[in-house]
N, C-alpha and C positions, 0 to 999 in steps of 0.2 A: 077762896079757892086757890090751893096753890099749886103752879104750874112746875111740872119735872124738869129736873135740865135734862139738857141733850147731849148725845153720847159724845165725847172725846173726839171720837172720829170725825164727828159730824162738822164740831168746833173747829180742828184741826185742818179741815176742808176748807172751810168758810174763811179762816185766818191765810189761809195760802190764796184763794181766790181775791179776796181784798188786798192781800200783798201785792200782787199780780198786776189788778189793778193799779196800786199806787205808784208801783214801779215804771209804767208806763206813764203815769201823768207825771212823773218826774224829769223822764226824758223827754218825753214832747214838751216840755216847757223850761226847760231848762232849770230847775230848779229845786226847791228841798220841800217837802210836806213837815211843817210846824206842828200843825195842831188837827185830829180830825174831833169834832165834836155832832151829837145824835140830838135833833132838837124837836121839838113838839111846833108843829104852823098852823095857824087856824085859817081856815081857806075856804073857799061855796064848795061844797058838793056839786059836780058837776050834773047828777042823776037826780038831785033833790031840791039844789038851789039853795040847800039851808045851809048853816056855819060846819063846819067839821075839821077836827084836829086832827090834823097827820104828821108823820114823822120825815125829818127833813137833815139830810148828812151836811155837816156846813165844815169843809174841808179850807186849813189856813195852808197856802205855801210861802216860802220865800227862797227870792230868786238868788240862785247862786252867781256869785263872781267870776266875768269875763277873764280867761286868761291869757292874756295876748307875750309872746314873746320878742325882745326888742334883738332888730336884726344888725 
């Protein structure tokens, strides 16, 4: 079964809302977003106790350079 893509707009939305986000973990932490990567986790279902694989955002930063200026 294959699934349609989604409209442009939709995309579009989505890519500015993640922008948004990242741009805020940037500034609260001082630093630069390296790498975002979408990973698969095998974890308990909380409602069944059994294995279940979900999907897990494993975001890399690094921290940007202190700039101090000498007086």
């Amino acid at each position: 079964m294959r699934i349609p893509p989604l409209p442009q707009s939709k995309v579009d939305e989505a890519e500015r809302k993640v922008g948004a986000i990242l741009a805020d973990l940037e500034e609260d932490t001082h630093s630069d977003v390296k790498d975002i990567d979408l990973e698969d986790v095998v974890d308990t279902d909380s409602a069944s106790g059994h294995p279940a694989v979900h999907q897990s955002v494993d975001i890399t930063v690094q921290p940007r350079s202190q700039r101090r200026w000498i007086k």
